[in-house]
Backbone as numpy.savetxt, mean C-alpha at the origin, in Angstrom:
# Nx Ny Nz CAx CAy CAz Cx Cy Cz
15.99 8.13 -1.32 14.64 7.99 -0.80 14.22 6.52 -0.93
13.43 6.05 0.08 13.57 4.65 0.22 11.90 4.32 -0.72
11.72 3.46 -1.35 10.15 3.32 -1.33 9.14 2.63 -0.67
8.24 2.89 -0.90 7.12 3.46 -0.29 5.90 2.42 -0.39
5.21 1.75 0.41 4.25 1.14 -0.31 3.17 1.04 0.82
2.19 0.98 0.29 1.14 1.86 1.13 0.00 0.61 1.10
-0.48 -0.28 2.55 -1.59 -1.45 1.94 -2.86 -0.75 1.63
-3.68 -1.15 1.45 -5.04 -1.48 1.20 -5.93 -0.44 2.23
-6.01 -0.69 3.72 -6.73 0.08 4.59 -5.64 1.60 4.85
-4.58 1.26 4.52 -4.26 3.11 4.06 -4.77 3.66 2.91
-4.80 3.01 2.05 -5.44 3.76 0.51 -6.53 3.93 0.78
-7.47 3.41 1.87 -9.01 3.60 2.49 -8.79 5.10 2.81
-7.96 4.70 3.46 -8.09 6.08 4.89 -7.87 7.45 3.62
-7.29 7.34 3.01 -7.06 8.28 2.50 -7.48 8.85 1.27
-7.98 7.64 0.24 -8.68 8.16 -0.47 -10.22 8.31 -0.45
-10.66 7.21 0.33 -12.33 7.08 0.96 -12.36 7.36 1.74
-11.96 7.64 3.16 -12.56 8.10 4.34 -12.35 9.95 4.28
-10.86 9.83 3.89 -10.36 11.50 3.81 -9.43 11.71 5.24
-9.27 10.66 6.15 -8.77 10.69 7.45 -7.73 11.98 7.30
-7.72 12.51 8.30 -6.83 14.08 8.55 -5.62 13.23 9.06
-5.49 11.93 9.40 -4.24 11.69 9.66 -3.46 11.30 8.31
-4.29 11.55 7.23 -2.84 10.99 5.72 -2.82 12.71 5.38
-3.23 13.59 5.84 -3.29 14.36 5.01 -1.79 14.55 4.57
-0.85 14.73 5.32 0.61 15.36 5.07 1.14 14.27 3.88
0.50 12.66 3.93 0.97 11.35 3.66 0.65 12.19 1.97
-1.07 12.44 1.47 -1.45 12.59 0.97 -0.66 13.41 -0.27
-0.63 14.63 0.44 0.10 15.65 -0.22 1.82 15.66 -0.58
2.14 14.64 -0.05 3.27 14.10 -0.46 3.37 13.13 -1.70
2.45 12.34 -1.74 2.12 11.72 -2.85 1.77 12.75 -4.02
0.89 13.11 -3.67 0.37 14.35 -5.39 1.73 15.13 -5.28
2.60 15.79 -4.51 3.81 16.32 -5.24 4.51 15.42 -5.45
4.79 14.85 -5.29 5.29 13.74 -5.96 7.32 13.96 -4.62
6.97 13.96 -3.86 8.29 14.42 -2.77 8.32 12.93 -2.43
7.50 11.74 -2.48 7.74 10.67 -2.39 7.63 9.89 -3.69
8.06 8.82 -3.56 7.51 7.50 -4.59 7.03 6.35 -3.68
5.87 6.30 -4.31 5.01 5.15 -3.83 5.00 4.10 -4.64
4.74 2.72 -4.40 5.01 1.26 -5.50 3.46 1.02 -5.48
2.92 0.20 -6.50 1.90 -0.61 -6.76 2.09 -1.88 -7.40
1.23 -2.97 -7.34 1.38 -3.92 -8.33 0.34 -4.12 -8.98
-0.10 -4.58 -9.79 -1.04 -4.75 -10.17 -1.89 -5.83 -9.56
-1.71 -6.70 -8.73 -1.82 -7.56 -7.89 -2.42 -6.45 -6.70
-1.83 -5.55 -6.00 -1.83 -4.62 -4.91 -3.57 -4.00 -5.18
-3.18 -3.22 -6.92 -4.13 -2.39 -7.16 -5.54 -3.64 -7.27
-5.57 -4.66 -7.79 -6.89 -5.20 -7.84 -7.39 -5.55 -6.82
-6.28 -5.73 -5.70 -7.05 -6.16 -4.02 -7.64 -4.55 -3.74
-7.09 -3.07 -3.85 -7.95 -1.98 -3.94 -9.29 -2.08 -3.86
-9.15 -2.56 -5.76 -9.97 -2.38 -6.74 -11.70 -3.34 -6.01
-10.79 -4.35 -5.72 -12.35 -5.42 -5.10 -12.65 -4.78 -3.97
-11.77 -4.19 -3.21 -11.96 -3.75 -1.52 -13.62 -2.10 -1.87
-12.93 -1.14 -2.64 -13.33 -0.57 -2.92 -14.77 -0.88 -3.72
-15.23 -1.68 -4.28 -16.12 -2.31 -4.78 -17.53 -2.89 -4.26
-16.74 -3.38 -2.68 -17.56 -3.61 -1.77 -19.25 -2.82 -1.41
-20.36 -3.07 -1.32 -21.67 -2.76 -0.92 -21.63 -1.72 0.41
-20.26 -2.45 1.50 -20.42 -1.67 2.84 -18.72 0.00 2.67
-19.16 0.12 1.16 -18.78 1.30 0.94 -19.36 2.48 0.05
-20.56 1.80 -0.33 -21.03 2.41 -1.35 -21.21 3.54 -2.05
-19.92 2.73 -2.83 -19.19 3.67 -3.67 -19.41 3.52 -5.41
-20.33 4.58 -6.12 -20.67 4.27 -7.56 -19.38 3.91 -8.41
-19.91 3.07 -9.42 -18.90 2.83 -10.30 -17.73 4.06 -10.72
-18.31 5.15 -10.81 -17.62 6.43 -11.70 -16.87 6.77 -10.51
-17.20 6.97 -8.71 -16.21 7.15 -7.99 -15.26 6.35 -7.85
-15.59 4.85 -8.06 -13.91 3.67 -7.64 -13.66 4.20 -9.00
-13.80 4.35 -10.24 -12.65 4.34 -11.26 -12.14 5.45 -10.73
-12.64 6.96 -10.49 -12.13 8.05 -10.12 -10.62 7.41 -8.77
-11.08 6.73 -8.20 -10.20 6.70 -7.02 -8.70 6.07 -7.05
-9.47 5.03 -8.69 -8.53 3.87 -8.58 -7.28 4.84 -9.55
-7.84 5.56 -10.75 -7.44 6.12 -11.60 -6.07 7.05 -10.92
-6.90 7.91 -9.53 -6.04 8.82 -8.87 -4.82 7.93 -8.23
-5.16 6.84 -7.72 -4.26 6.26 -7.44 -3.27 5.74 -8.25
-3.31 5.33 -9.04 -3.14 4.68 -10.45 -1.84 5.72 -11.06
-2.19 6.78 -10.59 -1.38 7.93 -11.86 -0.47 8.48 -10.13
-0.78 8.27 -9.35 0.76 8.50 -8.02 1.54 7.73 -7.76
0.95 6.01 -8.49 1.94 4.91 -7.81 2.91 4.37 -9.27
4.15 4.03 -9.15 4.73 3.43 -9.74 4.35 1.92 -9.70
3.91 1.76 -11.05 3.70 0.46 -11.46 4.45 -0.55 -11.22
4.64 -1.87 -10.44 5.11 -2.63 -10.55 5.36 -4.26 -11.11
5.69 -4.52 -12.09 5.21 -5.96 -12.57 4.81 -7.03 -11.77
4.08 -7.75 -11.30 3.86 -8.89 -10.48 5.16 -10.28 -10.82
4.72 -10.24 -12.30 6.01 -11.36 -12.89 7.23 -10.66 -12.54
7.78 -10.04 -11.78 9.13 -9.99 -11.34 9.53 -10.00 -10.16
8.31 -9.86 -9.31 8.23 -10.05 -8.26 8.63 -11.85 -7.19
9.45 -11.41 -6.00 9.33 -13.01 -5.72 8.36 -13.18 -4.41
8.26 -14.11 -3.86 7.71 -14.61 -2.98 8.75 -14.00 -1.31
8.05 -12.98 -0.68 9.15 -12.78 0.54 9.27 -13.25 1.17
10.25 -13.84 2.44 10.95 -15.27 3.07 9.89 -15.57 4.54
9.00 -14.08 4.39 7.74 -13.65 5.69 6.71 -14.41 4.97
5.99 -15.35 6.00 4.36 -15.64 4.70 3.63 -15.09 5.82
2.38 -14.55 5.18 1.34 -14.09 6.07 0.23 -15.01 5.49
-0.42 -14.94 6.84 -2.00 -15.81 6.49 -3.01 -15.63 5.67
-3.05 -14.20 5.56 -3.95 -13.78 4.33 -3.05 -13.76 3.20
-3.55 -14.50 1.96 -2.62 -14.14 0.80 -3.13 -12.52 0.22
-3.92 -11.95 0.35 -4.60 -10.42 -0.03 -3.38 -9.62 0.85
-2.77 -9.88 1.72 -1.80 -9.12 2.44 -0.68 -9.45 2.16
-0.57 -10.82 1.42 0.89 -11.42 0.74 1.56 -10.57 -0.32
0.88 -9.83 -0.78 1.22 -9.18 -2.27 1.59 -7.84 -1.47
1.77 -7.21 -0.48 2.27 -6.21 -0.26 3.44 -6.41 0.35
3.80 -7.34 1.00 5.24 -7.69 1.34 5.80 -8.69 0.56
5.47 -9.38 -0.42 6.06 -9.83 -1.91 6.48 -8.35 -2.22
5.93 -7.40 -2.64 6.37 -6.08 -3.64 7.34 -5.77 -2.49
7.03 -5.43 -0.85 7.88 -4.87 -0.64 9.44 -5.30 -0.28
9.35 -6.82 -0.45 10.90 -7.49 -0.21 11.21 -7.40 -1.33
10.82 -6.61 -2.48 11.70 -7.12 -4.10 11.96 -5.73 -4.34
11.42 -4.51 -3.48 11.83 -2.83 -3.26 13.08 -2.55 -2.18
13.55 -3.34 -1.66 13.72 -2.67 -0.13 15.37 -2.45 -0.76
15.83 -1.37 -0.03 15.20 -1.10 1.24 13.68 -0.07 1.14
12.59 -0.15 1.70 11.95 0.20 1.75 10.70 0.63 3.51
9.52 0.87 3.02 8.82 1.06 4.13 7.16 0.61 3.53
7.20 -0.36 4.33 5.56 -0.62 4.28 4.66 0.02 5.02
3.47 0.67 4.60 2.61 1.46 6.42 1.33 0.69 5.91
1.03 0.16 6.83 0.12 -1.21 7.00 -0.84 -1.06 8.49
-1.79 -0.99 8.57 -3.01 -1.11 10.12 -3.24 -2.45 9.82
-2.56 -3.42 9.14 -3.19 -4.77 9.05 -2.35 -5.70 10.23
-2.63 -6.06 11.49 -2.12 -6.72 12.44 -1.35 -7.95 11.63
-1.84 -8.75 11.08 -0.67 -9.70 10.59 0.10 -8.87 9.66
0.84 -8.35 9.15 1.64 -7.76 8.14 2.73 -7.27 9.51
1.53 -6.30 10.27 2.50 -5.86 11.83 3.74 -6.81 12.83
2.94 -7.86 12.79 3.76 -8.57 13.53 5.05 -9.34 12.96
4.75 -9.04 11.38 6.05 -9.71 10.53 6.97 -8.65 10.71
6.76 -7.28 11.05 7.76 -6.30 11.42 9.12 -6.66 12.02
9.26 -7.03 12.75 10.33 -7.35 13.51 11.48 -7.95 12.38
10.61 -9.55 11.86 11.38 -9.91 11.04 12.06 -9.19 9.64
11.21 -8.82 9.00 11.09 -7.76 7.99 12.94 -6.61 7.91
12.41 -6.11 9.26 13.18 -5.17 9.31 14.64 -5.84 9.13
14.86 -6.81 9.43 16.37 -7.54 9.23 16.90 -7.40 7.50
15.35 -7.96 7.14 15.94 -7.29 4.96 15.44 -6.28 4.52
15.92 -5.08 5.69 15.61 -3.54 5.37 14.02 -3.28 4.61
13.29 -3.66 5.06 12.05 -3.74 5.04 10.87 -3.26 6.18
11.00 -1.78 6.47 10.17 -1.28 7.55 9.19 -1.21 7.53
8.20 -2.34 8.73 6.50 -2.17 8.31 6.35 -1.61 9.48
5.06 -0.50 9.49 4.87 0.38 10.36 3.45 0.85 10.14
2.46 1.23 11.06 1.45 1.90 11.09 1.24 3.17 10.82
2.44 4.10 11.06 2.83 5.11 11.28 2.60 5.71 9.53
1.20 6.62 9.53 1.35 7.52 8.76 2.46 8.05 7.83
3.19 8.67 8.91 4.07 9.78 8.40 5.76 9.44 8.51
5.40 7.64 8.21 6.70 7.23 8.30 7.80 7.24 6.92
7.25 8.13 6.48 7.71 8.35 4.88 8.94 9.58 5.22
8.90 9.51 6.01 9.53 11.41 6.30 10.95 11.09 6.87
């Protein structure tokens, strides 16, 4: 099984919005039929995203969210992590293809257009970034 790493506006969709398109994503995670990666780097870009005013979301729900997340993803050290040979413009999107070139072969599922277009390249160091939900399967 390859791993798994899931950005920022998927952990939206699925733990804050509730989108019916993670559901299968979802329930794969709580049985645990996948493994998903985090970094701690990953989880604090969450952590601020979730934090935000134009989500307003009380303190006791982001710990609830971060917590749930927290206890499905395999922890990953940042200090072991390297720098991947792709740079993207946002460094907040850098830390998910840093984790995922130091996993692969793996699969990134990303709605973030720059992360998207590093696809192509990516895929050469077995590194699949994709939009696609249910590309875990």
């Amino acid at each position: 099984m390859n791993a798994l790493i899931l950005d920022t506006n998927i952990l939206l969709d699925i733990f804050v919005f509730n989108d019916e398109r993670t559901k299968t994503l979802k329930a794969a995670l709580i049985e645990k039929s996948i493994q998903a990666f985090a970094s701690q780097k990953t989880v604090e870009e969450f952590a601020d995203v979730i934090s935000r005013p134009l989500f307003s979301l009380k303190t006791d729900a982001q710990e609830q969210i971060l917590g749930e997340w927290k206890a499905l993803a395999t922890q990953i050290d940042d200090s072991t992590l390297s720098t991947a040979p792709w740079l993207c413009r946002d460094p907040d999107d850098q830390i998910f293809l840093d984790l995922a070139y130091a996993l692969k072969p793996c699969t990134l599922i990303s709605k973030d257009r720059e992360i998207l277009k590093i696809a192509s390249r990516a895929r050469k160091e077995e590194v699949r970034i994709t939009q696609d939900y249910n590309a875990f399967r």
